[in-house]
C-alpha positions in Angstrom: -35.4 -29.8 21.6 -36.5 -26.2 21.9 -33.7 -25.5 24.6 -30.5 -25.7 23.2 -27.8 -26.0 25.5 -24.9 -25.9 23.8 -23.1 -22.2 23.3 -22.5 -21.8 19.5 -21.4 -18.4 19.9 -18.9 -17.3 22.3 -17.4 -13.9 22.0 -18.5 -13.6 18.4 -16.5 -11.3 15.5 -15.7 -8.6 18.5 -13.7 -10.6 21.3 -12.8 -8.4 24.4 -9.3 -7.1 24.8 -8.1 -9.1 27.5 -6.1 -6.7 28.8 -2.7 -8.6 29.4 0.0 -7.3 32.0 2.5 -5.0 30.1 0.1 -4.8 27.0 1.2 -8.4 26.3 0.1 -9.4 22.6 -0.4 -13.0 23.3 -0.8 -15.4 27.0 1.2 -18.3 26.7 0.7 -20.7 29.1 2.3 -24.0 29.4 0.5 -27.1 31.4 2.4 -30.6 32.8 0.4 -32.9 33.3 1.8 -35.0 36.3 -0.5 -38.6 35.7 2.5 -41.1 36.7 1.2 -43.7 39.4 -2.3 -42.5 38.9 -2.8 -44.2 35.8 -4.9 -47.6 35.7 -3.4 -50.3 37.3 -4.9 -53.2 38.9 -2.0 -52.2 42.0 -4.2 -49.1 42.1 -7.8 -51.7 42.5 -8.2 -50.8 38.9 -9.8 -53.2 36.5 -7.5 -53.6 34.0 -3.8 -51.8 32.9 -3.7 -48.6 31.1 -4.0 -48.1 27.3 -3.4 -44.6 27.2 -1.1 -42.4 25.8 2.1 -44.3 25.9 4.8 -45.5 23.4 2.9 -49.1 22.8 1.3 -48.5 19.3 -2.4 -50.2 19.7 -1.9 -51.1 23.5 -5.1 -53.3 24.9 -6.0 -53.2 28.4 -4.8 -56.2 30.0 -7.8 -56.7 32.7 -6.7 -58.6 36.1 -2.8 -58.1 35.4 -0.5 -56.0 35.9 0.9 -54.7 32.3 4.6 -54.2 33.1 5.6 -52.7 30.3 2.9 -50.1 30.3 3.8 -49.4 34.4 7.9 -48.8 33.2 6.4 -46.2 30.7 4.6 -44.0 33.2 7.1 -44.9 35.8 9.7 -43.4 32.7 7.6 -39.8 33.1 8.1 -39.5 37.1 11.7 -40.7 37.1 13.0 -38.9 34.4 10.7 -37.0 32.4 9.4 -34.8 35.0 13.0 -33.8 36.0 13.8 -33.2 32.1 10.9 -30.7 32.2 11.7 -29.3 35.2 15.2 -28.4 34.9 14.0 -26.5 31.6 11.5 -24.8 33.2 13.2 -23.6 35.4 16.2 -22.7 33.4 13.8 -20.6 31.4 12.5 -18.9 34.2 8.6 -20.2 33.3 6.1 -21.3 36.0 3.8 -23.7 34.2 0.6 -25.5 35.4 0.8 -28.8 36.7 -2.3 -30.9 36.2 -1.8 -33.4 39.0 -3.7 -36.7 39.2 -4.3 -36.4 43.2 -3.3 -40.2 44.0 -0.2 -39.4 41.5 1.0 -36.5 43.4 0.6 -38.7 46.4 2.9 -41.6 45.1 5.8 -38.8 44.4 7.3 -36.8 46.9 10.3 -35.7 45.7 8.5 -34.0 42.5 5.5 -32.4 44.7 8.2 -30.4 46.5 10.1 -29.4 43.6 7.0 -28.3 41.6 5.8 -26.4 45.1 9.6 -24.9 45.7 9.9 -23.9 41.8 6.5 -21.9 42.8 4.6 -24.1 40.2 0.7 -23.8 40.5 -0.6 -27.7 41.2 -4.1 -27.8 39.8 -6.0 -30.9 40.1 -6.6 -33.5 37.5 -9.3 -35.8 39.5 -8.6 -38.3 41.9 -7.3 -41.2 39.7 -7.9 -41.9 35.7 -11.9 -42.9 35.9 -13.7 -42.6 32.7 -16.7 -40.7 33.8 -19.4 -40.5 30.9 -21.4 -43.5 32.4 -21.3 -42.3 36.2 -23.9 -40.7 38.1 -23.8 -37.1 39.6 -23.0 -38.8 43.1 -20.2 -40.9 42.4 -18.4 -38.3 40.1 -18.9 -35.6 42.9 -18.2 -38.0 45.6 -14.1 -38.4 43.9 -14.1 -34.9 43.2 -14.4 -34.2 46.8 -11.8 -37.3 47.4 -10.0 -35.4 45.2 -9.4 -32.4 46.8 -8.9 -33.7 50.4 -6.1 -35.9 48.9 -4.7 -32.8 47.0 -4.7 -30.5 50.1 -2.6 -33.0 52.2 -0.3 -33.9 49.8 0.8 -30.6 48.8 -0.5 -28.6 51.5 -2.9 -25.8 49.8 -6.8 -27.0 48.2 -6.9 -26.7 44.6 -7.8 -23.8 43.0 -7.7 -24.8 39.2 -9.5 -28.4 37.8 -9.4 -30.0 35.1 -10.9 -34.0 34.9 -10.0 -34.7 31.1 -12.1 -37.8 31.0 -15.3 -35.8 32.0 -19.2 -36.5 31.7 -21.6 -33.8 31.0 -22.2 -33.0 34.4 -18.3 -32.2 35.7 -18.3 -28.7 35.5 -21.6 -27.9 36.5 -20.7 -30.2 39.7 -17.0 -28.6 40.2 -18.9 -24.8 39.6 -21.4 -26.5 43.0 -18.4 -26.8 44.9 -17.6 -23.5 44.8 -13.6 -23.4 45.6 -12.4 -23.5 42.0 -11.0 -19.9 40.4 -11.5 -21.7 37.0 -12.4 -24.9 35.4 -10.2 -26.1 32.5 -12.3 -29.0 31.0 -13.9 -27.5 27.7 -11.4 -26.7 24.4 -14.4 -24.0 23.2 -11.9 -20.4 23.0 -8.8 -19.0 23.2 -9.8 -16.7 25.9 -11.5 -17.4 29.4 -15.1 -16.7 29.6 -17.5 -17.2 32.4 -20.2 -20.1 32.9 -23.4 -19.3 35.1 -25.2 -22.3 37.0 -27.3 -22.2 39.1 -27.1 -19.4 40.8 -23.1 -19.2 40.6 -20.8 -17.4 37.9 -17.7 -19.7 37.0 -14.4 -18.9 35.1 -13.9 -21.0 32.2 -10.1 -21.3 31.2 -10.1 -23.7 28.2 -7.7 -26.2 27.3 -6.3 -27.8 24.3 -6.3 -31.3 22.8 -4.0 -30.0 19.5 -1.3 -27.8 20.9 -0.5 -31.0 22.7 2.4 -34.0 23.2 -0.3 -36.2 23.6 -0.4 -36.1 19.6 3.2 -38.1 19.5 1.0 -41.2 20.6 -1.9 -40.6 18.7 -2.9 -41.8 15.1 -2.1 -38.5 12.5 0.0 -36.9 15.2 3.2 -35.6 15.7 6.1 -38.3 14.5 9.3 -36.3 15.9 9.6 -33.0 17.6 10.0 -31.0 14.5 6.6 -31.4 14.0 5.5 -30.4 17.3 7.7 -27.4 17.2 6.4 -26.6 13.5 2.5 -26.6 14.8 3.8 -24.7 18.5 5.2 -22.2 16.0 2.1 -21.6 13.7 -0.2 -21.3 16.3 1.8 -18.6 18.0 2.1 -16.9 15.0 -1.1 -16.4 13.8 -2.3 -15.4 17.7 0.5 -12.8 18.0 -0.7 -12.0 14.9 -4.1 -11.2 16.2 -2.4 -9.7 19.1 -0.7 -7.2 17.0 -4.2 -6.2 15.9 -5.6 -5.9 19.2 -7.4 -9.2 19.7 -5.3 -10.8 22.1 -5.7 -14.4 22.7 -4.5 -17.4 25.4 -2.1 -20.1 23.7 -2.1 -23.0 25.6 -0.1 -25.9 25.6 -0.1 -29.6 26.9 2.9 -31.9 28.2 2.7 -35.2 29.7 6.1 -36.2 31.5 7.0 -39.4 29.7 6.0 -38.2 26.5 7.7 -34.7 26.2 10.0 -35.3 28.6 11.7 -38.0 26.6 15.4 -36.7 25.3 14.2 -36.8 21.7 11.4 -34.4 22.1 12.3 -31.6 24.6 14.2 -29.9 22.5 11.4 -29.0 20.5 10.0 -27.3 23.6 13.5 -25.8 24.2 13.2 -24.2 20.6 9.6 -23.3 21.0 10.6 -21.3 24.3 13.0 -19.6 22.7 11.2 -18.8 19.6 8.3 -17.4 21.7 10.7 -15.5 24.0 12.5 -13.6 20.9 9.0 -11.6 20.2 8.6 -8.6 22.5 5.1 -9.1 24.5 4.8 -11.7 25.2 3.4 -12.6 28.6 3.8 -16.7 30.4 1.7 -17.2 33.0 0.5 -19.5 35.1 -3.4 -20.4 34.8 -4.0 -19.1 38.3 -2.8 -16.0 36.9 -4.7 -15.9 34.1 -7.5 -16.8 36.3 -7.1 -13.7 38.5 -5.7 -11.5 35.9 -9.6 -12.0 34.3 -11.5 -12.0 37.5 -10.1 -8.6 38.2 -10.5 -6.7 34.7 -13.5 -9.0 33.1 -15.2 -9.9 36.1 -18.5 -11.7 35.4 -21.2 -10.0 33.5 -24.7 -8.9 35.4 -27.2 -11.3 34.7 -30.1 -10.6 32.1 -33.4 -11.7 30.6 -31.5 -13.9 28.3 -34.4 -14.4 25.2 -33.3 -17.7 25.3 -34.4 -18.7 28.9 -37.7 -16.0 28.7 -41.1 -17.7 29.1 -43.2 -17.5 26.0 -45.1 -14.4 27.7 -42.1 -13.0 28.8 -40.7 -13.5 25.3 -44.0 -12.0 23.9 -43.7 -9.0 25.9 -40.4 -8.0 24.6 -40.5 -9.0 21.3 -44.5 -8.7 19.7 -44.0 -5.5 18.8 -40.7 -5.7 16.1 -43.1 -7.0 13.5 -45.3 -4.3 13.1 -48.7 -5.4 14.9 -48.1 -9.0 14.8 -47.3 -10.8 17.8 -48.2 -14.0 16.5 -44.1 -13.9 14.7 -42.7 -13.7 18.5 -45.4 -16.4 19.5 -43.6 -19.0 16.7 -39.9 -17.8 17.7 -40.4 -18.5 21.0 -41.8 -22.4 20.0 -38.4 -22.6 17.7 -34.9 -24.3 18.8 -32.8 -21.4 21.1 -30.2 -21.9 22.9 -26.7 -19.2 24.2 -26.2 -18.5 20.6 -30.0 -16.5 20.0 -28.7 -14.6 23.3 -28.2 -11.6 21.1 -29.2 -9.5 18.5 -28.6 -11.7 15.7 -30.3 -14.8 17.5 -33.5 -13.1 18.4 -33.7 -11.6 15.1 -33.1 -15.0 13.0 -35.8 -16.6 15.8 -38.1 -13.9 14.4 -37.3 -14.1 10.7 -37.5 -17.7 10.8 -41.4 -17.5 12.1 -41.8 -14.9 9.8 -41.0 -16.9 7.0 -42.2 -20.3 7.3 -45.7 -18.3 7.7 -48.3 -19.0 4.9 -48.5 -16.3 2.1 -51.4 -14.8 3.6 -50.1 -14.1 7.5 -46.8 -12.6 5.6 -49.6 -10.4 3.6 -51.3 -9.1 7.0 -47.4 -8.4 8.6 -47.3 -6.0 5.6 -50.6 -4.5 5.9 -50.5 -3.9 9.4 -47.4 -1.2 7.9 -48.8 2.2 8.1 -48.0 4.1 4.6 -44.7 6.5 4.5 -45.8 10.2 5.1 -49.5 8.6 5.1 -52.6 9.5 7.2 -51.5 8.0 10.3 -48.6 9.7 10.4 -50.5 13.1 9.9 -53.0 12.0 13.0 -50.5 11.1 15.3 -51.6 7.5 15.1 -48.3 5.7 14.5 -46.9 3.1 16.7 -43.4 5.0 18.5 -41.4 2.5 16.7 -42.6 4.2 13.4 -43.2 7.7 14.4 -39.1 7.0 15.0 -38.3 5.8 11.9 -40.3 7.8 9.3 -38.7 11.0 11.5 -35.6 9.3 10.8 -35.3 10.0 7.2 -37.7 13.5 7.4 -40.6 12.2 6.7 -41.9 14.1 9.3 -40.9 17.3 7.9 -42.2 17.1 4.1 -43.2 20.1 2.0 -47.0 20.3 0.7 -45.6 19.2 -2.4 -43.6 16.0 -1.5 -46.5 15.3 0.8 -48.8 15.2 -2.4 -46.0 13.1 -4.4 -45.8 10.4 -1.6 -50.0 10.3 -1.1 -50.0 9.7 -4.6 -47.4 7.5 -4.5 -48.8 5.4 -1.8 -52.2 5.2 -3.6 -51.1 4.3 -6.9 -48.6 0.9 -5.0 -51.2 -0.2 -3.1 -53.9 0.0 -6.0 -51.6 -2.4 -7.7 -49.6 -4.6 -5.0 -52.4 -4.8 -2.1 -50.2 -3.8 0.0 -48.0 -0.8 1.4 -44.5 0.7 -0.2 -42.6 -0.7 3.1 -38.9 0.4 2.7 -36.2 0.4 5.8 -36.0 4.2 6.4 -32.8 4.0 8.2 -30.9 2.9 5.7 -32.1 5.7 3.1 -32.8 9.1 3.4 -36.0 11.3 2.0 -34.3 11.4 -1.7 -33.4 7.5 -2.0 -37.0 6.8 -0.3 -39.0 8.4 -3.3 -36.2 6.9 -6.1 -37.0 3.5 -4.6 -40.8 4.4 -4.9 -40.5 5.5 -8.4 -38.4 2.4 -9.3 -40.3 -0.5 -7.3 -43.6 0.3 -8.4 -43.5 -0.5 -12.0 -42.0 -4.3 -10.5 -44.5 -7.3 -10.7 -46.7 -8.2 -7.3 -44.9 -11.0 -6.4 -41.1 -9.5 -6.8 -42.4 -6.5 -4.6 -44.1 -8.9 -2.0 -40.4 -10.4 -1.9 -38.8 -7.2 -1.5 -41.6 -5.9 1.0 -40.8 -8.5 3.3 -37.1 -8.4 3.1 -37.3 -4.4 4.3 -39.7 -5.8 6.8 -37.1 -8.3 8.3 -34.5 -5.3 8.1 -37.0 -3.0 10.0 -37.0 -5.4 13.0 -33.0 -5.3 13.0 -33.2 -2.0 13.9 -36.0 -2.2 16.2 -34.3 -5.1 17.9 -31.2 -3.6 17.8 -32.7 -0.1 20.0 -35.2 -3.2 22.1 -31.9 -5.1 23.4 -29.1 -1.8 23.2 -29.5 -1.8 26.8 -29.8 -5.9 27.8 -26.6 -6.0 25.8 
């Protein structure tokens, strides 16, 4: 695979400051899903009865019957869970999220109109619960837009948040087509929004969480009673406010399901979360439609570049033959390497190039180094140096020597090459005229093969700085 698709970096070691209302330290943000009566069910021309997430350890699918058990669980989560939640909620003064299952919302009512009344956001969870990793791009966009028509007459308003939960590798790039969504919720890849370009269209990315979740009371190695959730609630608020406090603020995000949470013997671990999180100053409890427009507004999506990763190999060429001194055969074999999102920066293209570079025979690595004009040399004097190291050699003065150290670095220069085969290379910008002729004096008296070593490490740290002043702009 030489196009990698998959972002491996993200943000990186410098996330942005997201900028929360009031200089909040952390974005908590609280999600219920609503799935009750949209659950499989062969009342709802489903297959079989649901196995998921629900009290019965190891439940089966019971295909062509209704599981009655398994329908008095959910049906537990719409009749009583949901008002649980809600009457905390709203005693706490917190708008979540509601994830609704469109044909879920549709089967209640009563709690559409208190989630709408207690100004909850209703996001949309899909149509029904359809594992989509087998279907085609038709049939998944085909619910999706079922989906949404469903949504907009049962509550009134189309969608503006989505998450599926079951998704295939084609959701969000078919939900970012639609083009009515302020953010997508179906990766877990950051605590902080980013944005997704496809196809011609920029597309905010809220992620979501499988861990800071009540799902884990009915999964194997999950929470066993509500201390536990409370315990993991608490230590993931505490190391993001943490990170808040030293200005990398971060989203926490956290999943309920009705007849899980909602269940008497568990809220209260919400209750005591909620109030833990509420005794810190700063702390801000939004919405994801808030989040969602709190980002478009102060991080809206970046210009679009010549990412290295999706140049062609001339393209690639063009920007990029020149960091190895006079060999464009080393951004020839990067471009022919794996790259993907993650290479979309300075580190990427420079481990692309370093990577050619050194899976090169002995003899190509020996002509990168000769292709190095000498410090202070003849070149230099002519006015014959490429402007990367006419730069560099200027850098550290070596354009400004005395008659003296002129004669000190010509014999210098002689004397290495006499004996390596190849030029005193050294990474001017980390040293200055003094450390440049210590490292001389030193290196010379190595053997040939621990200075060809340590000739090509200064020429991989060269091309950082060339590729740092070649993509300065781009980034």
């Amino acid at each position: 695979m030489q196009n990698y698709p998959r972002d491996m970096l993200g943000y990186g070691a410098n996330t942005p400051d997201p900028k929360w209302p009031g200089g909040a330290k952390i974005a908590v943000q609280f999600v219920v899903n609503y799935e009750e009566g949209g659950e499989n069910c062969v009342l709802h021309g489903d297959e079989a009865s649901e196995a998921f997430l629900s009290e019965i350890v190891g439940a089966a699918q019971w295909y062509g019957q209704r599981h009655w058990n398994m329908e008095s669980i959910y049906e537990y989560g719409a009749r009583s869970g949901f008002w649980r939640l809600h009457r905390l909620f709203n005693e706490m003064q917190i708008r979540p999220t509601v994830y609704g299952v469109a044909t879920a919302l549709a089967r209640s009512p009563a709690q559409v109109a208190a989630m709408l009344a207690s100004d909850w956001e209703i996001a949309s969870h899909g149509l029904k619960w359809i594992e989509y990793k087998d279907a085609n791009v038709e049939t998944e966009r085909a619910d999706m837009e079922a989906a949404i028509k469903l949504h907009t007459e049962v509550t009134g308003t189309r969608p503006t948040g989505w998450y599926t939960g079951r998704c295939s590798v084609n959701t969000v790039d078919i939900v970012t087509s639609e083009g009515g969504f302020d953010y997508i919720s179906d990766t877990y890849d950051d605590d902080l929004p980013h944005w997704r370009h496809h196809n011609g269209r920029d597309q905010l990315i809220i992620p979501y969480t499988l861990d800071a979740n009540d799902m884990r009371f009915a999964t194997p190695q999950g929470f066993n009673c509500g201390d536990q959730f409370f315990s993991y609630l608490r230590d993931s608020f505490d190391a993001l406010y943490r990170e808040g406090e030293e200005g990398k603020a971060k989203m926490m995000s956290i999943g309920i399901h009705c007849r899980l949470l909602g269940r008497p013997g568990r809220i209260e671990a919400l209750r005591d979360f909620i109030e833990y999180a509420m005794s810190h100053e700063d702390v801000w409890f939004p919405r994801r439609i808030d989040i969602a427009r709190h980002w478009q507004e102060h991080h809206p999506a970046p210009a679009q570049w010549a990412r290295p990763s999706q140049m062609s190999r001339e393209a690639f060429v063009a920007a990029y033959g020149g960091i190895f001194e006079h060999s464009a055969w080393v951004a020839e074999n990067a471009h022919d390497l794996e790259k993907g999102p993650a290479h979309d920066c300075l580190e990427g293209v420079h481990s692309l190039l370093c990577r050619a570079f050194r899976a090169a025979d002995h003899d190509a690595r020996l002509g990168v180094l000769n292709a190095h004009p000498d410090l202070a040399g003849k070149l230099a004097a002519a006015g014959r140096l490429t402007d990367e190291s006419t730069s560099e050699q200027a850098s550290a003065g070596l354009d400004m020597l005395t008659d003296q150290e002129r004669d000190t670095f010509t014999r210098q220069n002689s004397e290495y090459v006499a004996k390596h085969g190849f030029p005193f290379i050294i990474a001017v910008r980390d040293n200055d005229k003094a450390s440049i002729m210590a490292a001389f004096e030193r290196r010379i008296s190595n053997d040939s093969a621990t200075e060809f070593a340590e000739a090509c490490k200064q020429v991989e740290r060269i091309a950082w700085y060339r590729l740092s002043d070649s993509l300065e702009s781009a980034l």
